[in-house]
C-alpha positions in Angstrom: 14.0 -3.3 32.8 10.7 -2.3 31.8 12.0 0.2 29.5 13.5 -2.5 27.7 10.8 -4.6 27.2 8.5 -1.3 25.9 11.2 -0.6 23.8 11.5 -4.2 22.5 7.3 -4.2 22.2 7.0 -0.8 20.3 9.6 -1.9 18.0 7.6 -5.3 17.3 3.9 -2.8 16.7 6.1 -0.3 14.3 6.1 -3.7 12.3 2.5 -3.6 11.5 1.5 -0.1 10.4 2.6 1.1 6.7 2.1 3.7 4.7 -0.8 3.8 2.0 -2.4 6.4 -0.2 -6.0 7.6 -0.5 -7.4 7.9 -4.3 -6.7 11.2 -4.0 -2.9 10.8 -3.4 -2.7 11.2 0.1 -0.5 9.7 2.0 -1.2 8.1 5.7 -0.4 5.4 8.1 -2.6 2.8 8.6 -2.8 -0.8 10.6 -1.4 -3.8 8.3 -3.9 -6.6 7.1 -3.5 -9.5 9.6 -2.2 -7.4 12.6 -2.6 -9.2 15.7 -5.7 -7.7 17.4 -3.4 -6.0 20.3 -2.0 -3.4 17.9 -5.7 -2.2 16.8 -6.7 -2.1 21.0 -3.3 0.1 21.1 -4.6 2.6 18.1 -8.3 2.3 19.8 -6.6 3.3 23.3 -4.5 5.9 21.7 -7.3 7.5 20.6 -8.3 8.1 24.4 -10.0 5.0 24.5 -12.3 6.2 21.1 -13.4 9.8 22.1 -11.7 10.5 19.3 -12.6 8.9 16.1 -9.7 7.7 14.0 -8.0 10.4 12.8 -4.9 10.8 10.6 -2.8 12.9 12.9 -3.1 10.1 15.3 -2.1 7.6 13.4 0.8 9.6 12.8 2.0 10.7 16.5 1.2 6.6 17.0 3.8 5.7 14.8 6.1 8.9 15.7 5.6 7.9 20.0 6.4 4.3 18.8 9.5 5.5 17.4 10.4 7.9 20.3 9.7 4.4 23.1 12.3 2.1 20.2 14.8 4.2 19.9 14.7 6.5 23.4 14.1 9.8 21.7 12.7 13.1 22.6 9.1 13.8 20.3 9.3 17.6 18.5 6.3 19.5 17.2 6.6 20.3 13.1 8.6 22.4 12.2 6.3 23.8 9.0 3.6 26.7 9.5 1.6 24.2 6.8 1.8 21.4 8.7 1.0 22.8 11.8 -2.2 24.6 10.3 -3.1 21.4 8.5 -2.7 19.2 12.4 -5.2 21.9 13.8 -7.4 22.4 10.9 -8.1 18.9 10.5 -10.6 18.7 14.2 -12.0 21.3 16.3 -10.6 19.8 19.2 -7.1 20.6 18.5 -7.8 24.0 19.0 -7.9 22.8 22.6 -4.5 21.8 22.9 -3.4 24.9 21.6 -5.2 26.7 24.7 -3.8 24.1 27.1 -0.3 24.9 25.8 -1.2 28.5 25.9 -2.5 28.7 29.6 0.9 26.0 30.9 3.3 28.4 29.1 2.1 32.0 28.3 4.2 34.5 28.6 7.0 32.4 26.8 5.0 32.2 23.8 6.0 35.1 21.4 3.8 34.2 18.6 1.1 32.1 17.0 3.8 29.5 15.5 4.9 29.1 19.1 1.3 28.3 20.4 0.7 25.9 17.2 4.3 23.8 17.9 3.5 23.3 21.8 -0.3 22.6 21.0 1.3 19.9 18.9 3.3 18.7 21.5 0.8 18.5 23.5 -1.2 16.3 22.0 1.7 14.3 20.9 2.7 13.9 24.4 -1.0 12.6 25.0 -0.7 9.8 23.0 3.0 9.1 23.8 1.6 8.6 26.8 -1.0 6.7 25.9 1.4 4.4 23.6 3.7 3.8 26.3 1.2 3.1 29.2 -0.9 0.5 27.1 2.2 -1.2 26.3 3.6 -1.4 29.4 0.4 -2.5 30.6 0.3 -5.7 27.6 3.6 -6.4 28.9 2.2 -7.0 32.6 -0.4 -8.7 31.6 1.4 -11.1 29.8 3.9 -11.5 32.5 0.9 -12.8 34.9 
């Protein structure tokens, strides 16, 4: 049942991020005008709680972990070597969850893409995690 009701919750926060551009033609998600104050304490608690500052990347695995609790899916790492270099590129700290997938699977690694996707993945299972516990906490506390 609680499931459910994450489900049902993540489908109602996927309602109030959008897309937008930077001057310079990037592209990124961001929170919408007027969203109700529980959707920025999610971002601030996917963010482990702010020890990281907001960050692009995410903002992104925010919006793809509230797609995986709607619709019951499994979360994959990029697929592009671009992208991936781009994700850890963009903070130092990524480089961590690169060693962290290195050190729970080496010897299955067989190259440098391999250690990039389940860094990734790694970090998108962080804030999937993070996503789904702060909404299933929101629902109990609104249940009391």
């Amino acid at each position: 049942m609680v499931a459910a009701h994450v489900s049902k919750k993540a489908k109602e926060a996927l309602t109030y991020f959008e897309k937008a551009n930077r001057m310079n033609g990037v592209e990124f998600w961001k929170v919408k005008d007027g969203a109700p104050q529980w959707v920025t304490d999610l971002c601030f608690s996917a963010h482990s709680e702010g020890a990281m500052l907001p960050d692009d990347w995410r903002y992104v695995f925010i919006v793809e972990a509230l797609v995986a609790l709607e619709e019951e899916i499994e979360l994959e790492p990029d697929i592009y070597t671009s992208e991936l270099s781009a994700w850890l590129a963009s903070n130092v700290n990524r480089v961590g969850y690169v060693d962290d997938a290195r050190d729970e699977w080496g010897g299955d690694l067989k190259s440098i893409f391999d250690e990039l996707q389940l860094g990734q993945l790694t970090e998108k299972r962080e804030v999937f995690d993070q996503v789904s516990a702060f909404l299933e906490a929101l629902i109990e506390e609104r249940r009391a």
